[in-house]
N, C-alpha and C positions, 0 to 999 in steps of 0.2 A: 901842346903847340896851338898857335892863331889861326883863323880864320885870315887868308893872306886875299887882300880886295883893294881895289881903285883907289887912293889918297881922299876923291870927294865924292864917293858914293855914297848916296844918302843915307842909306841901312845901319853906315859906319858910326856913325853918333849915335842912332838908337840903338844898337847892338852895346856898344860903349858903356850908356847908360845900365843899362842888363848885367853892366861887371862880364861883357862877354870879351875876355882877349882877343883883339883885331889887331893885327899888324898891317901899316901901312908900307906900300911898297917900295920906302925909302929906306926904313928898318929891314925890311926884307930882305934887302941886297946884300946887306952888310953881315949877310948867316950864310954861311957855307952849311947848306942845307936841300936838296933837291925837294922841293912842295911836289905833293899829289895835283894835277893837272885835271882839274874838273871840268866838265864843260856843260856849263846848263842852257839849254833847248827850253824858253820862257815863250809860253803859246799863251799866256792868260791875259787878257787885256789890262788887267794893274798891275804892271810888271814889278812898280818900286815894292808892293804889299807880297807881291810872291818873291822876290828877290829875298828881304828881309827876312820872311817866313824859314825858305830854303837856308838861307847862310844863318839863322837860329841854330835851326837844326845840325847842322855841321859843324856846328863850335865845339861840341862836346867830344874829341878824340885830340890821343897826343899824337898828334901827326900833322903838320903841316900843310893847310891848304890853300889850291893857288886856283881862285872860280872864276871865269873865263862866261862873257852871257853871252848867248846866239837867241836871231830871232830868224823867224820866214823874211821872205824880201817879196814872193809874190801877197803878200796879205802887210798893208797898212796897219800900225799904229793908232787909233784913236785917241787912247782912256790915259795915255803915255807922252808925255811934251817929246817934241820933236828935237828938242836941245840932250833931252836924256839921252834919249834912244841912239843919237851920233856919239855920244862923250862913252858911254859905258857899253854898247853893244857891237856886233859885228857880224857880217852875214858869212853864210856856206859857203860861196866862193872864196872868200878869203880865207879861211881855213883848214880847206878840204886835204888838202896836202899833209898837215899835221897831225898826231895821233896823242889822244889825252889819255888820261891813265883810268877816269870813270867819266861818265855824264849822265845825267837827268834830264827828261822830259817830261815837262808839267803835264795838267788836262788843260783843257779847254772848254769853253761854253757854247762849244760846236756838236754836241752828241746828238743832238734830234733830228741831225741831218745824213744821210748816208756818206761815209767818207770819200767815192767820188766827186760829190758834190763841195766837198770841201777848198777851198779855194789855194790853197796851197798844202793838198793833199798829194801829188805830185813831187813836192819839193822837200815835204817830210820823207817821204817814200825814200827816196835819194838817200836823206841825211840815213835816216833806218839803215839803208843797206849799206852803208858808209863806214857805220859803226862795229858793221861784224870781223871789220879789217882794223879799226883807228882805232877802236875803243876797248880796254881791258873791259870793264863792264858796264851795261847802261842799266840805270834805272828809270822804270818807266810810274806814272801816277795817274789815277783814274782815268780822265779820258784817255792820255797818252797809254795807258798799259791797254786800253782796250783797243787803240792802234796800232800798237805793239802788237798784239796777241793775231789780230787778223791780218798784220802784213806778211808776220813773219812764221803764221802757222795756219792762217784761212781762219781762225774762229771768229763767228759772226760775234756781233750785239742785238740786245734785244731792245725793244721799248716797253719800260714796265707802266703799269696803269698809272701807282702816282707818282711822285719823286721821293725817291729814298733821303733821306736828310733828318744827321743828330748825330749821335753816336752810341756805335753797337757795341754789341761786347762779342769777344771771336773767340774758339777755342785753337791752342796752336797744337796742330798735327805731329810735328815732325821735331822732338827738341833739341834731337842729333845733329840736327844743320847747322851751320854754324852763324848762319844769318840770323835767326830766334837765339841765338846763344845767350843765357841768361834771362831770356823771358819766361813769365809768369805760365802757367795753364791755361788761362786767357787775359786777354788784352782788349782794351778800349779804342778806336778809331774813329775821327769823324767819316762820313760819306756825303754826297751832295750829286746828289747824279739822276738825271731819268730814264738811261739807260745803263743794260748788265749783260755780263757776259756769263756761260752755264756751267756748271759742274761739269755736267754728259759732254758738252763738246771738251772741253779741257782732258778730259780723263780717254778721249780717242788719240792722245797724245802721249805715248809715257814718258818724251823724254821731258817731259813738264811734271814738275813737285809739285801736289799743293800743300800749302804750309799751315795755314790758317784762313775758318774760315764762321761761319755764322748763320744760322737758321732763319734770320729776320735778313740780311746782307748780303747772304752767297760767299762768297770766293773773295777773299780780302788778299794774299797774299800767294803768290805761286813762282817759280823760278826754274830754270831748264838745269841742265847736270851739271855742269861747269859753274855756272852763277855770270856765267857774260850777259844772263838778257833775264832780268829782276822784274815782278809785276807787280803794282800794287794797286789795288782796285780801291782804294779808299786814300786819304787826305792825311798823314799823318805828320804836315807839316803846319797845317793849321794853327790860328793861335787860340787865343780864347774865345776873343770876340771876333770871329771869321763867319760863323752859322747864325751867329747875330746882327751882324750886318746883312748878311742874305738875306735874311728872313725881315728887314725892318724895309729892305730894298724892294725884295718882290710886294710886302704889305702896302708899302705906299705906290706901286704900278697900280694898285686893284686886283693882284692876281690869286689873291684868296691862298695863301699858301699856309699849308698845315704848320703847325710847332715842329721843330726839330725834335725829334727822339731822344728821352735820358738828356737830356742838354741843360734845361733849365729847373729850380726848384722850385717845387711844386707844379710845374708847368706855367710859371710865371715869366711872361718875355720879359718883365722890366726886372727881376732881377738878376744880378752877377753868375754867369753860368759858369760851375765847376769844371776848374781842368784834370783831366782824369787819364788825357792820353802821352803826355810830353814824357814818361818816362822810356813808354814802351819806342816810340820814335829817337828818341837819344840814343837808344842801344839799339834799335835798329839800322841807322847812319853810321853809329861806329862800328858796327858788324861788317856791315856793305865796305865802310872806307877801308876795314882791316883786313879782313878774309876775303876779300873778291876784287880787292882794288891792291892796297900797297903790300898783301902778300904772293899776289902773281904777277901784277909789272914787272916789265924789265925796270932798270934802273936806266937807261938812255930812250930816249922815245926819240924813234925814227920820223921822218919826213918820209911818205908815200904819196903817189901817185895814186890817181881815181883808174 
């Protein structure tokens, strides 16, 4: 089944392109079919490149999906036209009432700042605890799992000395889960982050798995018992040239930034960097939308009250 999205959402042509089945919501009506109710929580300031990224990712399951985008309201827009953001988004207030079957929340380029400080750190909090009622299960990614993890279990972040950035390689823990189901013994992820969160604090936790994780990277992957509140400390929505753009962006600020890790050959940034991670995120999306999303939904999703 398609990826079920907006008639003129931008992503929808270049998904297209890719031979990625999209159903426009015209087609859609006309399937007596109940779609999985996603709802992504896009904190990253190039919404249209995370949007895309994200609904890559989700193509790959026969289940029908129906992705819904929410942004903050106390945090502005820049890097996103303002004609987007009204046509395809929609804020907390309007949807607080209704309950989705999964959701995602990206990171952000806010990690060097303590999350008080955060400017609509308040307004995620909200959504957070929102979700333990609305939402069958949320996935959280990089920064978001590291806000995830200290709202809804105290565990700090740390600031590491340089920026972690490339892609590691993870050993997977646990192959019983059924989130890893079908994965390898270890796995490739990009990461991009200069802060991390610790084994030791996570492990004063049991009702927290770790699933996968990395010598060079830490704690890639972790999840609670149920699978309602999903972690993943690394990027596995990325595309190819995601760590290449970073890196050619902070290069031209002046900010001196090291080569991504295992990313480019021979450590050459001009040439074509192998993708090495799109299988293990394929089967990890379909794991998530299968076993923790439209295997414990109800089939009617109630309207609640805050």
């Amino acid at each position: 089944m398609p990826i079920r999205i907006q008639n003129d959402l931008p992503a929808k042509a270049i998904l297209e392109q890719e031979n990625i089945f999209v159903m426009d919501e015209n087609r859609a009506m006309s399937q007596d079919i109940r779609p999985l109710q996603i709802l992504i929580l896009n904190l990253m300031p190039l919404k249209e490149d995370t949007e895309l990224q994200l609904l890559r990712a989700l193509s790959n399951t026969p289940l029908q999906v129906d992705c819904s985008f929410l942004m903050t309201k106390s945090h502005e827009a820049t890097h996103t036209s303002k004609s987007h953001i009204s046509k395809f988004y929609t804020y907390f207030e309007e949807i607080r009432r209704q309950s989705f079957d999964g959701m995602i929340i990206t990171g952000a380029p806010v990690e060097n700042m303590p999350y008080e400080e955060v400017t609509y750190w308040p307004e995620l909090c909200r959504i957070m605890e929102w979700s333990r009622t609305h939402v069958t299960s949320t996935l959280h990614l990089c920064w978001g799992a590291q806000a995830g993890l200290y709202f809804h279990y105290g565990i700090p972040k740390y600031q590491r000395e340089t920026k972690l950035s490339g892609v590691y390689c993870h050993e997977l823990l646990r192959h019983s889960v059924p989130l890893v189901r079908s994965m390898d013994d270890y796995m490739y992820c990009p990461h991009s982050r200069w802060t991390e969160v610790r084994k030791a604090d996570i492990l004063k936790h049991p009702e927290l798995n770790i699933l996968a994780e990395s010598a060079e990277a830490g704690v890639l992957l972790l999840m609670n018992q149920d699978g309602s509140q999903i972690f993943m400390q690394g990027h596995p929505e990325y595309d190819r040239m995601t760590l290449d753009t970073e890196y050619h962006r902070d290069l031209s600020r002046g900010l001196h930034p090291a080569l991504p890790v295992n990313y480019y050959d021979n450590d050459d940034p001009a040439s074509r960097p192998r993708l090495k991670w799109r299988n293990m995120a394929n089967t990890l999306y379909t794991n998530w939308l299968n076993y923790y999303v439209y295997q414990v939904t109800p089939y009617i999703l109630e309207e609640k009250g805050l």
